[in-house]
C-alpha positions as CSV (number, residue, x, y, z in Angstrom):
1,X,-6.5,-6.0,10.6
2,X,-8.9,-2.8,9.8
3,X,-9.9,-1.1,6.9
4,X,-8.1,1.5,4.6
5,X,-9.6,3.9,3.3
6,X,-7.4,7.1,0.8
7,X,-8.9,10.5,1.9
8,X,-7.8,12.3,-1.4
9,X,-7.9,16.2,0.0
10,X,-7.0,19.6,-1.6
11,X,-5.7,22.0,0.1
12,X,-3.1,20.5,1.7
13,X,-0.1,22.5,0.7
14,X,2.7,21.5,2.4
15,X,5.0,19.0,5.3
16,X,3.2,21.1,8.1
17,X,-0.1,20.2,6.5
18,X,0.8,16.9,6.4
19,X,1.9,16.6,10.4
20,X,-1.2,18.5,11.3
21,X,-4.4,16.3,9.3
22,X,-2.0,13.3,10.4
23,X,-2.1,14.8,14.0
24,X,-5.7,14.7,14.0
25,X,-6.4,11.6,12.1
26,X,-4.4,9.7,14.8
27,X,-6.3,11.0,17.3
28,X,-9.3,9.6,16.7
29,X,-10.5,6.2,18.5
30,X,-9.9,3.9,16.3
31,X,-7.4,4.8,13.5
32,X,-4.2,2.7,14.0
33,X,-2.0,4.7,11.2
34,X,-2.4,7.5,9.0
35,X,0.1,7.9,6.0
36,X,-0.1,12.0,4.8
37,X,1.3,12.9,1.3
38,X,0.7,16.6,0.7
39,X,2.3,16.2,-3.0
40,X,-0.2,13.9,-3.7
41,X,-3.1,15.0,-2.1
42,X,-3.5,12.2,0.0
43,X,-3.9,10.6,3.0
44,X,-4.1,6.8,3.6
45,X,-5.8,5.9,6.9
46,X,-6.2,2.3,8.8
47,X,-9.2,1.8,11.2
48,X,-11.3,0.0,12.9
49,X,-14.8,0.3,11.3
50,X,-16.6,-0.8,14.7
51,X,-15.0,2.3,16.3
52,X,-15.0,4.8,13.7
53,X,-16.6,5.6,10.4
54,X,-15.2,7.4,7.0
55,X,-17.7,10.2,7.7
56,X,-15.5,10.6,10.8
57,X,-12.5,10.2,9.1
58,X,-13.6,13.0,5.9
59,X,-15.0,15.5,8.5
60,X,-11.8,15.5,10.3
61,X,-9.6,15.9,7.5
62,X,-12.3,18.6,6.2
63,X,-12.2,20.6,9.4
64,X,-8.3,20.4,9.9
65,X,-7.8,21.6,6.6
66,X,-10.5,24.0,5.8
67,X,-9.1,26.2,9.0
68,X,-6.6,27.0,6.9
69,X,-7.7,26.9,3.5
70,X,-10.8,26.2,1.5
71,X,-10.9,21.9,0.8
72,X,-12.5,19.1,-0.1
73,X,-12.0,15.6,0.7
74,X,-13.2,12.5,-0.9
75,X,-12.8,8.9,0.2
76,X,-11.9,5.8,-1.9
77,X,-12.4,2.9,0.5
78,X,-10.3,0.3,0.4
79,X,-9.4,-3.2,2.2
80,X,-5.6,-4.2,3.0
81,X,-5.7,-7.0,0.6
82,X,-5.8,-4.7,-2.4
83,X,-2.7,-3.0,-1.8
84,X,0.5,-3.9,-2.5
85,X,2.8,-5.6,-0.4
86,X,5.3,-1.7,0.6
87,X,2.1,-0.5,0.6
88,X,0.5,-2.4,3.8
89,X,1.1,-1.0,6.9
């Protein structure tokens, strides 16, 4: 099933910002689905904690972004059970 964890990251302006942290996110071993929202800020991530880590995850998201624009990203961790049912991916 995995863990969620919501990457909350400024700086991401836009639908291209979106498809690019989204882009990258999916790319790394172990993250089944990543879920951008550049109105909100966010990005929701599923993974597998024995193949990655949130420090992964934030790095990622910081060095994506940050090529473009000054960020930060914070991380609010977060198992499936606690969302919603439209919310579960």
């Amino acid at each position: 099933m995995g863990q969620i964890v919501l990457l909350q990251v400024a700086g991401m302006d836009c639908g291209a910002c979106e498809r690019r942290i989204a882009t990258v996110l999916g790319r790394i071993d172990g993250v089944s689905h990543v879920d951008a929202d550049h109105a909100a800020g966010r990005v929701r991530v599923r993974f597998d904690a024995g193949r990655t880590t949130v420090d992964v995850l934030m790095a990622a998201a910081r060095e994506r972004i940050g090529q473009a624009s000054r960020s930060r990203v914070a991380a609010t961790r977060r198992s499936s059970h606690e969302f919603g049912p439209a919310e579960r991916y």
